[in-house]
C-alpha positions in Angstrom: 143.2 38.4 11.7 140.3 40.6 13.5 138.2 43.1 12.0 134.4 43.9 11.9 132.7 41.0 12.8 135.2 38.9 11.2 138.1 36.7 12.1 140.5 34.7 10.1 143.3 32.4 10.2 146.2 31.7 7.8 148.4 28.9 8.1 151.8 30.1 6.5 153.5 26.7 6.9 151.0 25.0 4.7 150.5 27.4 1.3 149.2 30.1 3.1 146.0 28.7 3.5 143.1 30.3 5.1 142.0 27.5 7.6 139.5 29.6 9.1 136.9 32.0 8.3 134.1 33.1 10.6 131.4 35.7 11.1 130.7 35.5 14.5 129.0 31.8 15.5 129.3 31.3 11.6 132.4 29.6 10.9 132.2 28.9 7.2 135.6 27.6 6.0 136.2 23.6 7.1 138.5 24.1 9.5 141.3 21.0 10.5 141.5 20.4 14.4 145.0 20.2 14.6 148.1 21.4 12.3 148.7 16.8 11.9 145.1 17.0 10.8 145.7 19.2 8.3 149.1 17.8 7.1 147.0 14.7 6.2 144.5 16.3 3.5 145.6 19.9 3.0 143.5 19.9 -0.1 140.1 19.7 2.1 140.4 22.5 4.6 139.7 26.3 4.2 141.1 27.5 0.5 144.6 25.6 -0.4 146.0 27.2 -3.6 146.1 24.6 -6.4 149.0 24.7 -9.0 148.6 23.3 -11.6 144.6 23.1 -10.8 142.6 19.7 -10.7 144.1 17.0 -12.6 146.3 16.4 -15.6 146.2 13.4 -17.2 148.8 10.9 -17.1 151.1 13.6 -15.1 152.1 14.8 -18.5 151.8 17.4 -21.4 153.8 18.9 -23.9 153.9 22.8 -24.1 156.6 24.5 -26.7 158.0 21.7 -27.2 159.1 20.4 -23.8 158.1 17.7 -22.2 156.2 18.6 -18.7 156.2 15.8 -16.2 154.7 15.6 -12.8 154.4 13.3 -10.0 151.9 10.7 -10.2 149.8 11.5 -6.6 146.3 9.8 -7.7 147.8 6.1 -8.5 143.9 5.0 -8.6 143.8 6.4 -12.0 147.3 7.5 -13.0 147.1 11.2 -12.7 148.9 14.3 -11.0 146.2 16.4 -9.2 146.5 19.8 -7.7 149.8 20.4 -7.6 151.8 20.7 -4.2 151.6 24.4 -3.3 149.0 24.0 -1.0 151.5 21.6 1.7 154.3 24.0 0.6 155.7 26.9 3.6 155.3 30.3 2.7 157.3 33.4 3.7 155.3 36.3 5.2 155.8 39.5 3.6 154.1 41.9 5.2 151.9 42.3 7.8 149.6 45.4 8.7 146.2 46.5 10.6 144.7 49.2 12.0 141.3 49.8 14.1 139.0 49.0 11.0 141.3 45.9 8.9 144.2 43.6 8.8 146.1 42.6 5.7 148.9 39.5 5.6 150.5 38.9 2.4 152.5 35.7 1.9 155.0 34.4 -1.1 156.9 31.5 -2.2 159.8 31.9 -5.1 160.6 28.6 -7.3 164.0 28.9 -9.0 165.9 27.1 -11.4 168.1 25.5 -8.3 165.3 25.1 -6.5 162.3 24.2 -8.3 158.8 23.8 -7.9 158.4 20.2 -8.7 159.6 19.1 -12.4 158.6 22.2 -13.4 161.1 24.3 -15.6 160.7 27.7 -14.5 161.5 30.1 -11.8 158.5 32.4 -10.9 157.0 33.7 -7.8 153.7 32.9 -6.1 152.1 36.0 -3.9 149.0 35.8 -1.7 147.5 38.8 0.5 144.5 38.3 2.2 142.9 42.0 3.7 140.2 41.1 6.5 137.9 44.4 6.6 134.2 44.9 7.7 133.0 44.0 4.2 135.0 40.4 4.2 138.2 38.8 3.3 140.0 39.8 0.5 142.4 37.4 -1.1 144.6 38.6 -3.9 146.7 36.1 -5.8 149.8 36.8 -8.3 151.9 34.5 -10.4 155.3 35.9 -12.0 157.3 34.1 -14.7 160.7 34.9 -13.7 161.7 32.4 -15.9 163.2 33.2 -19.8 160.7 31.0 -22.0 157.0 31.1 -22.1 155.3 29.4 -19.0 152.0 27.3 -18.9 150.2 28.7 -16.0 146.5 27.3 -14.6 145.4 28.3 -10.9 142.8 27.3 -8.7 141.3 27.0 -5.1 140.0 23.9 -3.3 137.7 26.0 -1.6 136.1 24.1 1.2 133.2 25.3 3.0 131.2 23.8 5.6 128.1 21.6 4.6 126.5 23.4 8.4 128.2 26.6 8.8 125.9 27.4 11.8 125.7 25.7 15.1 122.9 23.3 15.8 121.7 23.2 12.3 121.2 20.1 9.8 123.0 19.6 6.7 119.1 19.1 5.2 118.6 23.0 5.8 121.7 24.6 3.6 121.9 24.4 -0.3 124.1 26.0 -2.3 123.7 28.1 -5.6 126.7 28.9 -8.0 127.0 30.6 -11.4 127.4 28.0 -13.7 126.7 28.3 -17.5 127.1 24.7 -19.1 128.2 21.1 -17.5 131.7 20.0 -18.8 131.0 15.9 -19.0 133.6 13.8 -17.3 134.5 10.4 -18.1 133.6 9.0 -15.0 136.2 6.6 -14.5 139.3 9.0 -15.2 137.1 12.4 -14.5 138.7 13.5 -17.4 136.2 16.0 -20.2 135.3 14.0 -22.6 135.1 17.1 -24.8 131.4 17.4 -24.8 129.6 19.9 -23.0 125.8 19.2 -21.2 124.0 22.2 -21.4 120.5 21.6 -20.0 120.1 19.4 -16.7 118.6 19.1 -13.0 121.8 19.6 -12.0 122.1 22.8 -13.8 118.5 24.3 -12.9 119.2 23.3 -8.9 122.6 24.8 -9.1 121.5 28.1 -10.5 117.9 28.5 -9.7 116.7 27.6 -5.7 119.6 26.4 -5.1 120.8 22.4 -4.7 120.6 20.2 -1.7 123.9 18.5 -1.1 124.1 16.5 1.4 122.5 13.1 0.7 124.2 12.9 -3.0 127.8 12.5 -4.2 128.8 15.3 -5.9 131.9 15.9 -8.4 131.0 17.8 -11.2 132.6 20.5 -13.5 131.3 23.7 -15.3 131.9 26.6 -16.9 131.3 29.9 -15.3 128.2 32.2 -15.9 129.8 34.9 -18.5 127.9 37.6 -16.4 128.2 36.3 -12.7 131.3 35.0 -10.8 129.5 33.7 -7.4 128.3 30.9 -5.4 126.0 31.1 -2.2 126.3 28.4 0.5 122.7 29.7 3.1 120.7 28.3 5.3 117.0 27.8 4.3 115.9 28.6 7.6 117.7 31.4 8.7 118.4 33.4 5.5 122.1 33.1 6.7 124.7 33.0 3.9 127.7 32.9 2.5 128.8 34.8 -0.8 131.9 33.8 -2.5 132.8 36.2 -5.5 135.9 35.5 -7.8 137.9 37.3 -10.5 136.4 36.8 -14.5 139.7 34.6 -15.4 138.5 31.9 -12.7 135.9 30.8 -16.1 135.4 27.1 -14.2 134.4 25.3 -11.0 134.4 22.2 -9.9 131.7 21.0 -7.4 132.9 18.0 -5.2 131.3 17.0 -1.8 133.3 13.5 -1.0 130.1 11.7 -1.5 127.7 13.7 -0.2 128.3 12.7 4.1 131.5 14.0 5.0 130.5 17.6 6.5 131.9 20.2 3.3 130.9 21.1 0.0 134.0 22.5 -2.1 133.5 25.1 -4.8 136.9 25.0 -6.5 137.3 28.0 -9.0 139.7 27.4 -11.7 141.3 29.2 -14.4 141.6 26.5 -16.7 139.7 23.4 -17.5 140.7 20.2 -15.9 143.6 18.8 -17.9 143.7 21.7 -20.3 146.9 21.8 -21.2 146.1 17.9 -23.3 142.6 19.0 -23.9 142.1 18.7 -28.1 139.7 22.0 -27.4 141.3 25.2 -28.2 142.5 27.8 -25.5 139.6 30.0 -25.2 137.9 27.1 -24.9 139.7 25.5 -21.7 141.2 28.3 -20.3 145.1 27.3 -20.8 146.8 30.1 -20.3 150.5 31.4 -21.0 152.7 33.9 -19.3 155.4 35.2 -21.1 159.0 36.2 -19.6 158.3 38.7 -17.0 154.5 38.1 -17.3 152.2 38.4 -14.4 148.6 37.5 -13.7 146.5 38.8 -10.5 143.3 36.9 -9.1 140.9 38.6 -6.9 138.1 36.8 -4.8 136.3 37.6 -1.3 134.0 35.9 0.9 131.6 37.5 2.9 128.5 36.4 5.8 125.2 37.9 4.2 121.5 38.0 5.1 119.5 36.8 2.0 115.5 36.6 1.8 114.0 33.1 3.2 112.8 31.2 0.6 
């Protein structure tokens, strides 16, 4: 996709991920160098859609009385964890552009004979992305097509990278994001504990000057800012940047950096809190959401190259 200064590339095969976004020289999405590359960790290049999002403990939970089951894929600790939408081919829908934008939209159906997973319901999964001179456009919808209430929790493994600019350090980038309080994670499980941290370094870096990533480990989880849906990956030096803006129903992110030496910085937002569906906290709380029989929900997020004042 071509418009403006911007180009971008979808990878329909794998969850209609898109692998690549770039402004120019700027190319700020981690991109894979081959399609085998990408097979191996889908989950750490461009945006992979995550359903269910993050982990859930045990692979289990119970929701109307059902049992919900899913495939153990972290053995290390005995968990399910982001779902397998993002290695999962998508059909393209539609396809359109014109002189100033370019628009793909993408779906995959689950059905009762051929389901997602375990997972007891038939719905549909839509993504569009619309490329203009403002940015990329994603929009995400999830459908219930099935005849019982469904548990429903999205996400993206966003995954930009740590030096979006040629010839630059990872030392000159930070990143700022809209984070209200710290969600503390038992850190062998990385499970909540069910408390919240509401003052730290973390916090003040994060939403003040913005943190330096690169030489510590990173994986952390927040709430979302109630008035600001954003993070901002720039360059010190340049003033270069990269906003990322989401929809108010992504109410957490999830900061993780694979240790702080591996090239990216992922700012994951998520509609529910990890493992919300067995979180003792209530709904508003965690974000566990329901659709009902014929229910839909729609996401909206962009990203877009900016110029912001050196500090």
């Amino acid at each position: 996709m071509e418009a403006g200064p911007y180009t971008a590339f979808i990878c329909a095969a794998r969850g209609a991920n898109c692998i690549s976004f770039a402004e120019h020289e700027a190319n700020f999405l981690r991109t894979p160098n081959s399609f085998s590359e990408l097979g191996e960790n889908p989950n750490l290049y461009g945006m992979p859609l995550l359903f269910p999002p993050n982990r859930i403990c045990n692979g289990m939970f119970f929701f109307g009385g059902n049992l919900y089951r899913f495939p153990i894929n972290e053995p290390a600790r005995g968990h399910h964890i982001h779902g397998f939408l993002s290695s999962t081919p998508f059909a393209l829908d539609s396809m359109e552009c014109d002189t100033q934008k370019a628009s793909l939209s993408f779906c995959y159906e689950a059905t009762i004979k051929e389901p997602y997973l375990s997972f007891p319901h038939a719905f549909k999964i839509s993504l569009r992305y619309l490329l203009d001179q403002s940015g990329l456009h994603q929009l995400v919808q999830l459908e219930n097509r099935s005849n019982r209430s469904m548990p429903a929790g999205l996400g993206f493994h966003t995954t930009f990278n740590a030096c979006f600019l040629p010839h630059t350090e990872p030392s000159d980038y930070k990143i700022k994001v809209s984070v209200g309080e710290e969600i503390e994670l038992d850190r062998t499980t990385i499970i909540p504990t069910g408390n919240y941290l509401p003052d730290s370094p973390l916090l003040h870096e994060l939403g003040k000057k913005g943190l330096q990533f690169s030489d510590k480990a990173i994986s952390n989880h927040f709430t979302c800012d109630k008035n600001l849906h954003e993070s901002l990956l720039f360059h010190v030096p340049s003033g270069r940047a990269l906003r990322y803006t989401t929809e108010s129903q992504y109410t957490f992110w999830m900061l993780f950096n694979g240790g702080g030496n591996q090239g990216f910085i992922c700012v994951e937002p998520q509609t529910w809190m990890v493992d919300a569906p067995n979180s003792p906290l209530a709904p508003d709380q965690t974000g566990f959401m329901v659709l009902e029989p014929g229910q839909s929900i729609q996401l909206e997020s962009k990203l877009q190259g900016v110029t912001i004042p050196l500090i």
